[in-house]
C-alpha positions in Angstrom: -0.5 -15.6 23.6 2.4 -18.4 23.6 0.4 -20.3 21.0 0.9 -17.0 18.6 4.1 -15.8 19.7 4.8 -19.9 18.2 3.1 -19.4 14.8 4.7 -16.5 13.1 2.7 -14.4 10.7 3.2 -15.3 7.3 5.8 -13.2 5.3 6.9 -13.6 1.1 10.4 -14.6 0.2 12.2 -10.9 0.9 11.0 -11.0 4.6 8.0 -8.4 4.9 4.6 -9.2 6.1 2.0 -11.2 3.8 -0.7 -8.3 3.1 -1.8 -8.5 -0.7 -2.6 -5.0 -1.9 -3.9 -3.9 -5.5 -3.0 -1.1 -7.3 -5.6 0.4 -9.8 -4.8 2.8 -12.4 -6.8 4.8 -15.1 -5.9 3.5 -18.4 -5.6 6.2 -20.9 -3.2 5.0 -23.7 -3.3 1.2 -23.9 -1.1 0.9 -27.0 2.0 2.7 -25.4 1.7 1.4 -22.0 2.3 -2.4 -23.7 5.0 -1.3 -25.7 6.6 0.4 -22.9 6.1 -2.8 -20.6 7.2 -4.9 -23.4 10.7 -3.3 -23.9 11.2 -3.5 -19.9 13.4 -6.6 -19.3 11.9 -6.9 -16.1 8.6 -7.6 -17.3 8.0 -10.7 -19.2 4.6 -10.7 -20.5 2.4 -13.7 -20.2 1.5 -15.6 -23.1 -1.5 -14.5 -25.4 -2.7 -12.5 -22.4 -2.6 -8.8 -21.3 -0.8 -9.7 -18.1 3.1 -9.1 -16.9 5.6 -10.6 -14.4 7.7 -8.0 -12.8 10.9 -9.3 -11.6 13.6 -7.9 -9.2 15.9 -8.3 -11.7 17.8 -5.6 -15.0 15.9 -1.8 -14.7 14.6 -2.3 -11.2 17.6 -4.6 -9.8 18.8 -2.1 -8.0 15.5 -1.5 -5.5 16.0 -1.9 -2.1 14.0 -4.8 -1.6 15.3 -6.7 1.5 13.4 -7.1 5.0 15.8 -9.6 5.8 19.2 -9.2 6.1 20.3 -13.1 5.6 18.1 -12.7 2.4 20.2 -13.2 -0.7 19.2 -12.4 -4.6 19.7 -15.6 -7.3 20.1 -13.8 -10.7 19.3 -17.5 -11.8 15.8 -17.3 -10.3 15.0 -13.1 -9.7 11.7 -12.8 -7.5 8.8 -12.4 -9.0 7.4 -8.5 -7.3 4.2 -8.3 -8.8 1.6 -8.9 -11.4 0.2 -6.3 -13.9 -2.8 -6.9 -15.4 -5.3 -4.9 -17.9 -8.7 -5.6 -17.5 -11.3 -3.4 -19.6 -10.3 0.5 -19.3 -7.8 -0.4 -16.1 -3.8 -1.0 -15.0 -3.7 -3.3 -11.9 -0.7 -3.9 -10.1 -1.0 -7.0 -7.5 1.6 -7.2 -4.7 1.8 -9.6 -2.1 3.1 -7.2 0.6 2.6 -3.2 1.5 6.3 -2.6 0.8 6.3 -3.9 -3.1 3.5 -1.9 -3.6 5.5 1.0 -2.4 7.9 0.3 -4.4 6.1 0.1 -7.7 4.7 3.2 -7.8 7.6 5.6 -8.3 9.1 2.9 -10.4 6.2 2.3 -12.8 5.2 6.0 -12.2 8.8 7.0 -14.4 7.7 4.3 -17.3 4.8 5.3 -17.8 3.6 8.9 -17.0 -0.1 9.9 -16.0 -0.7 10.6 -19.6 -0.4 6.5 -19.9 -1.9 5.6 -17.0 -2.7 7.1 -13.6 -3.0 5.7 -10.3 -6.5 5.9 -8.7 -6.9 4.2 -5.8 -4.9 1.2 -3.9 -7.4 -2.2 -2.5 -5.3 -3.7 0.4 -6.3 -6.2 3.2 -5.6 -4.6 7.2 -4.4 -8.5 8.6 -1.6 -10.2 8.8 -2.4 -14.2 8.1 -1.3 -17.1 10.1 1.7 -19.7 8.4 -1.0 -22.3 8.1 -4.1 -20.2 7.8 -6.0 -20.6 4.6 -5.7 -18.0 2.3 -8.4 -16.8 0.2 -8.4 -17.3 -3.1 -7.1 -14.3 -5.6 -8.8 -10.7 -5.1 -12.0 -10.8 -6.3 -12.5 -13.4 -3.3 -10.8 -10.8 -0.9 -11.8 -7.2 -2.5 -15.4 -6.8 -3.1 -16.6 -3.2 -4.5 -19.3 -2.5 -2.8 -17.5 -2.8 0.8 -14.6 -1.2 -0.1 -16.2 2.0 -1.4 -18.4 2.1 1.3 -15.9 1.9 3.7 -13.7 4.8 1.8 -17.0 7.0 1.4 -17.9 6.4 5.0 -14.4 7.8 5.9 -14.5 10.4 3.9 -17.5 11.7 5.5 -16.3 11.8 8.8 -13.9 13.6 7.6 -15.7 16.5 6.1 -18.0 16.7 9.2 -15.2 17.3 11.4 -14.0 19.4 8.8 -16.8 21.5 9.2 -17.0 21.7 12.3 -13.5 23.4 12.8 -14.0 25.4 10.7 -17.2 27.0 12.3 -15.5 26.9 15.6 -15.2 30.4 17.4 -11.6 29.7 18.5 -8.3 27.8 17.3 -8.5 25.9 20.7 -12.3 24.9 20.1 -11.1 23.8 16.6 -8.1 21.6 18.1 -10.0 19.5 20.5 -12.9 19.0 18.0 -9.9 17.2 15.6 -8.6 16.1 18.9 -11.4 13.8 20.0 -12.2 12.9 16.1 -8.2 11.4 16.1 -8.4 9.7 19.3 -12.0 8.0 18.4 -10.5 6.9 14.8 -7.7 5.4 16.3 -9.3 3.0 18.7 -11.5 2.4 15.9 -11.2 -1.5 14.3 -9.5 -1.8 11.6 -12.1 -3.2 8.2 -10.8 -6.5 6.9 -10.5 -4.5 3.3 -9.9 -0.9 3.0 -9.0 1.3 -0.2 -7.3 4.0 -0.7 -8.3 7.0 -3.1 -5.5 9.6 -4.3 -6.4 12.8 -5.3 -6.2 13.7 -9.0 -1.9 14.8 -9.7 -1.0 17.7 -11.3 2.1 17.7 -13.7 3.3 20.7 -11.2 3.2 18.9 -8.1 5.9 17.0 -6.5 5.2 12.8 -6.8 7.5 12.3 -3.9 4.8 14.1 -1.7 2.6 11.5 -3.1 4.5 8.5 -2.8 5.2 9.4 0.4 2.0 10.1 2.0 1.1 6.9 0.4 3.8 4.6 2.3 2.8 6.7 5.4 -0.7 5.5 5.6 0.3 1.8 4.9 3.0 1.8 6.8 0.5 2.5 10.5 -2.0 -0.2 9.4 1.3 -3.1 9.0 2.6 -1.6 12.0 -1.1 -1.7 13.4 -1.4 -5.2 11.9 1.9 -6.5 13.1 1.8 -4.9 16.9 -1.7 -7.1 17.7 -0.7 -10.3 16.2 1.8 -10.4 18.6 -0.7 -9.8 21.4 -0.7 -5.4 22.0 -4.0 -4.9 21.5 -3.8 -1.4 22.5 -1.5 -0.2 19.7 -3.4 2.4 17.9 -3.0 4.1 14.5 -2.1 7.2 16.4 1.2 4.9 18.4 2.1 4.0 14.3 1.6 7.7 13.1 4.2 8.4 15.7 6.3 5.8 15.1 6.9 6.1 11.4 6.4 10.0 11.3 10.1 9.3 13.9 11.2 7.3 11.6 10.9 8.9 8.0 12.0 12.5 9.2 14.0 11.6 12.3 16.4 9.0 10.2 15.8 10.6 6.9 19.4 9.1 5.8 18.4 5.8 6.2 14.8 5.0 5.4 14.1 1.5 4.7 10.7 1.9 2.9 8.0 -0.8 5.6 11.1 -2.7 7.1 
């Protein structure tokens, strides 16, 4: 435990944990969503190549970025938040940490609408990785396809089961300890390596905060998960992060610093 508690986790240049994360979206008018990345002066396309830089700089300089508080911006050299790429029929946004990704959604969701593109599901990695660890290399390394959905499908499944079985139970008590004991077994459950995330299909009535939000829930237990055993508590659950942020976003709604 000394040993770790002497080799930090790695973090990127605004102070938040190391956890790359992909963002896919459904690409449904290619044409407008260039032109709408190309007049962002944030975005500085890449030469003879469908692929952006997004900086923390002009439309989105004023994002609250900073996990450290002795961090300080260079306008000279703005830091790079992500890279968007199109690939076939798809939008992917690549972060290098769960708060950037966080981030980009809302930002990117008011540029371009879900008539341009909409999010489908998010690829992330449940670790946080060593200062001299070797890191693999880019996501098709870390993210394979066949894991992840089986993984999400496999979640999903549980789900439902318990889901049915709740609501075939003869009382509300019956009901509660079933979801109960299906909670407490998920949470002591380890983490996969990989893990996606699906979002439902958006309606143009619904709220997107409700989506963004739920969203930055979810990632915020498995950092907090992530974070809590590198340092040695290996009995930190998903259930002790649930609790945790759910104190934090409504208990301090004023001052929410989106995964600190």
């Amino acid at each position: 435990m000394f040993e770790r508690l002497q080799k930090p986790f790695l973090t990127v240049e605004t102070g938040e944990a190391y956890q790359p994360i992909r963002l896919a979206y459904e690409l449904r008018k290619k044409d407008q969503l260039i032109d709408k990345l190309n007049r962002l002066k944030c975005c500085e396309q890449n030469t003879s190549t469908e692929t952006w830089s997004w900086f923390w700089r002009d439309e989105c300089a004023d994002l609250h970025c900073e996990s450290l508080d002795t961090y300080k911006k260079n306008s000279e050299h703005p830091v790079r938040l992500a890279t968007l790429a199109i690939r076939q029929d798809k939008l992917y946004i690549h972060t290098p940490s769960f708060k950037r990704a966080c981030l980009a959604m809302p930002f990117f969701y008011k540029i371009f609408d879900p008539g341009i593109a909409e999010i489908r599901h998010a690829d992330f990695i449940n670790k946080v990785f060593g200062i001299d660890e070797r890191l693999p290399h880019g996501f098709t390394e870390l993210l394979k396809e066949e894991e992840l959905e089986y993984v999400l499908q496999k979640r999903l499944h549980d789900y439902h089961v318990v889901q049915t079985h709740c609501e075939r139970a003869k009382t509300a008590e019956e009901a509660f300890v079933v979801l109960s004991e299906y909670t407490k077994t998920e949470s002591k459950k380890r983490l996969p390596y990989a893990e996606r995330y699906a979002f439902q299909e958006h309606s143009a009535q619904e709220d997107p905060d409700v989506l963004f939000l739920g969203f930055y829930i979810f990632l915020r237990g498995r950092e907090l998960v992530a974070i809590r055993r590198w340092f040695g508590n290996i009995d930190y659950t998903l259930v002790d992060a649930a609790e945790e942020t759910m104190e934090q976003v409504f208990g301090e709604m004023s001052n929410i610093d989106i995964i600190e």
